[in-house]
C-alpha positions as a Markdown table, in Angstrom:
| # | Residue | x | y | z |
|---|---|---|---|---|
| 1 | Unk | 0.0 | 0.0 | 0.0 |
| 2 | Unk | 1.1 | 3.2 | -0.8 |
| 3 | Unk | 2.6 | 5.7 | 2.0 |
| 4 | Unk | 0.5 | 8.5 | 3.3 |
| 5 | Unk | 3.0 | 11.4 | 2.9 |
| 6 | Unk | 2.6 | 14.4 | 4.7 |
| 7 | Unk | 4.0 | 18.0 | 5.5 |
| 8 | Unk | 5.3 | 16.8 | 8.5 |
| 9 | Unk | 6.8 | 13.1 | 7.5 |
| 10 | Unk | 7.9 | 14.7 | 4.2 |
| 11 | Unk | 11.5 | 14.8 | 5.2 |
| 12 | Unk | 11.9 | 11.8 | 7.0 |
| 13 | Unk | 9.9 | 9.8 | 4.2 |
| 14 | Unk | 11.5 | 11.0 | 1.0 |
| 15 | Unk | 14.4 | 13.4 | 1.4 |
| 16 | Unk | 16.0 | 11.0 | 3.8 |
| 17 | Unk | 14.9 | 7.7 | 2.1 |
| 18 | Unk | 18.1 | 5.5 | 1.0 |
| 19 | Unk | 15.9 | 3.8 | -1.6 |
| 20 | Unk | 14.1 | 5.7 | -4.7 |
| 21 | Unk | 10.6 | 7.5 | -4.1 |
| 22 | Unk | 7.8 | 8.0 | -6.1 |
| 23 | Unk | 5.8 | 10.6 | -4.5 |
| 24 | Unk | 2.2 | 11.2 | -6.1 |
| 25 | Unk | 0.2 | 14.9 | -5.5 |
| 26 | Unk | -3.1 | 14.5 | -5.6 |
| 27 | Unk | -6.6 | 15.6 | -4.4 |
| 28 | Unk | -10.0 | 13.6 | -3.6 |
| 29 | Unk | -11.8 | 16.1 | -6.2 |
| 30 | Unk | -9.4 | 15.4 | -9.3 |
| 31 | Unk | -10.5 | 13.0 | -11.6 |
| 32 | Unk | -7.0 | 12.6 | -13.2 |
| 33 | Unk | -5.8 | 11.5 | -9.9 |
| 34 | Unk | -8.6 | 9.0 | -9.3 |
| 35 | Unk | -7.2 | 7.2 | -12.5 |
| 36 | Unk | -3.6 | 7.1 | -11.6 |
| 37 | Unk | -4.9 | 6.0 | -7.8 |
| 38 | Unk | -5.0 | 2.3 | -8.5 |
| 39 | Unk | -1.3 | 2.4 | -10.8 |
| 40 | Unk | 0.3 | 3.7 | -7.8 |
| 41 | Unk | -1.0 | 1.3 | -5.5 |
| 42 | Unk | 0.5 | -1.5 | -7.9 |
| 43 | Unk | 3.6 | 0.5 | -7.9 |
| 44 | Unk | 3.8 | 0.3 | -4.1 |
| 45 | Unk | 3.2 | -3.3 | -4.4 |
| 46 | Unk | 5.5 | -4.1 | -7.0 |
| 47 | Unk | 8.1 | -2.2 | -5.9 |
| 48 | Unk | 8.0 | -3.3 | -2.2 |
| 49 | Unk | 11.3 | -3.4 | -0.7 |
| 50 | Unk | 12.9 | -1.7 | -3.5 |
| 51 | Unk | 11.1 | 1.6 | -3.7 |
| 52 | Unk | 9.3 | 3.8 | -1.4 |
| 53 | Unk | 5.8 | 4.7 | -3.1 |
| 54 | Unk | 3.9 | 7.1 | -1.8 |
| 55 | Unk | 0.9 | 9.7 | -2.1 |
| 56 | Unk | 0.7 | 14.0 | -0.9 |
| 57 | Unk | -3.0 | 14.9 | -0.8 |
| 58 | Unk | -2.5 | 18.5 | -1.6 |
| 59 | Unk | -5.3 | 19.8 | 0.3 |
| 60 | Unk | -4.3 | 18.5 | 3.5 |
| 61 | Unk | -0.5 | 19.1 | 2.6 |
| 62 | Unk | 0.1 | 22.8 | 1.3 |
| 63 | Unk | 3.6 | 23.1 | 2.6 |
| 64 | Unk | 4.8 | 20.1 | 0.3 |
| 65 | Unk | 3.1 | 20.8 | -2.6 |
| 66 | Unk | 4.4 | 24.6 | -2.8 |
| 67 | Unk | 8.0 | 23.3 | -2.0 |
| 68 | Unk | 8.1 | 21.8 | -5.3 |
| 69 | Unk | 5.8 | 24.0 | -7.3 |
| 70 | Unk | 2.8 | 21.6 | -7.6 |
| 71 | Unk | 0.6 | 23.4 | -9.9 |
| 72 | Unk | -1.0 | 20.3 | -11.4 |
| 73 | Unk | -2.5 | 17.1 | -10.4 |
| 74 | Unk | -1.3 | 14.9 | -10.6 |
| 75 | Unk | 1.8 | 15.2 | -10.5 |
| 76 | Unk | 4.2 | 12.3 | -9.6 |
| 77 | Unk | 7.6 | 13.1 | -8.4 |
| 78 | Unk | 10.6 | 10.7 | -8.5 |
| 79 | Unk | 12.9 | 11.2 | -5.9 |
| 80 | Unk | 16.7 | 9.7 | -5.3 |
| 81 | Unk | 19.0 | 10.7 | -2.6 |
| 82 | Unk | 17.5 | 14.0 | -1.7 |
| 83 | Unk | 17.2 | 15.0 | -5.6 |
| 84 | Unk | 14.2 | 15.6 | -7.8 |
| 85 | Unk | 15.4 | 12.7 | -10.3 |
| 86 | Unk | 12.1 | 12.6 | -12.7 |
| 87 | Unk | 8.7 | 14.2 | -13.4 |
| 88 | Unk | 5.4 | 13.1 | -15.1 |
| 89 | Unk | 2.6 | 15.3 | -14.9 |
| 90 | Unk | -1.0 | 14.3 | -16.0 |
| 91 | Unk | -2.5 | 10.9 | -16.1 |
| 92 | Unk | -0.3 | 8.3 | -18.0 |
| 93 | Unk | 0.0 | 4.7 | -18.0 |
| 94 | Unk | 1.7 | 2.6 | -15.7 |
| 95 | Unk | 4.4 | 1.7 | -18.1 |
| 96 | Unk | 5.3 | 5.3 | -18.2 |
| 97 | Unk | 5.9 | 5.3 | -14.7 |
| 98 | Unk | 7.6 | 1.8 | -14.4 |
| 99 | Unk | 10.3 | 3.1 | -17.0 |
| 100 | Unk | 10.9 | 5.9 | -15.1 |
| 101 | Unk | 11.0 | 4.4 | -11.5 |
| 102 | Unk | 13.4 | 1.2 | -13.1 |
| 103 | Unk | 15.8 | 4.1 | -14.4 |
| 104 | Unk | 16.3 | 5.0 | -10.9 |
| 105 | Unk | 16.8 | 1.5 | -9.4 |
């Protein structure tokens, strides 16, 4: 199951993380995001142990969401030692994320 990611676990979670993140911004209202919902869940699934996989309501977490300029959902950050390795913005397809998670591994 995907990570609930927060303003205030954001730096232990991801920054701090010694395995790859995929951090997810989304929002209950956006349809887009209720698409991708289910391909991150896989993610976290399929990637457990070797990837951290996780979700940022934006709502709930402004602070996060401003730190990296979130102005779209969703938007699905890719995280590796600290950095801001990737970016996909917009609902895509799983494969699209797999490729770019596996580049990190």
């Amino acid at each position: 199951m995907a990570v609930e990611i927060t303003d205030a676990n954001f730096e232990e979670v991801v920054m701090k993380s010694d395995k790859p993140v995929v951090v997810d911004f989304w929002a209950a209202w956006c349809g887009p995001c209720r698409m991708i919902g289910p391909i991150i869940e896989e993610l976290a699934k399929d990637y457990e142990g070797k990837a951290i996989v996780g979700k940022v309501n934006v709502d709930e977490n402004p602070g996060v969401a401003g730190q990296f300029g979130i102005r779209s959902i969703p938007t699905v950050i890719f995280v590796k030692n600290g950095e801001v390795a990737d970016k996909s913005v917009g609902a895509v397809p799983k494969d699209t994320l797999k490729a770019k998670l596996d580049a990190l591994l």
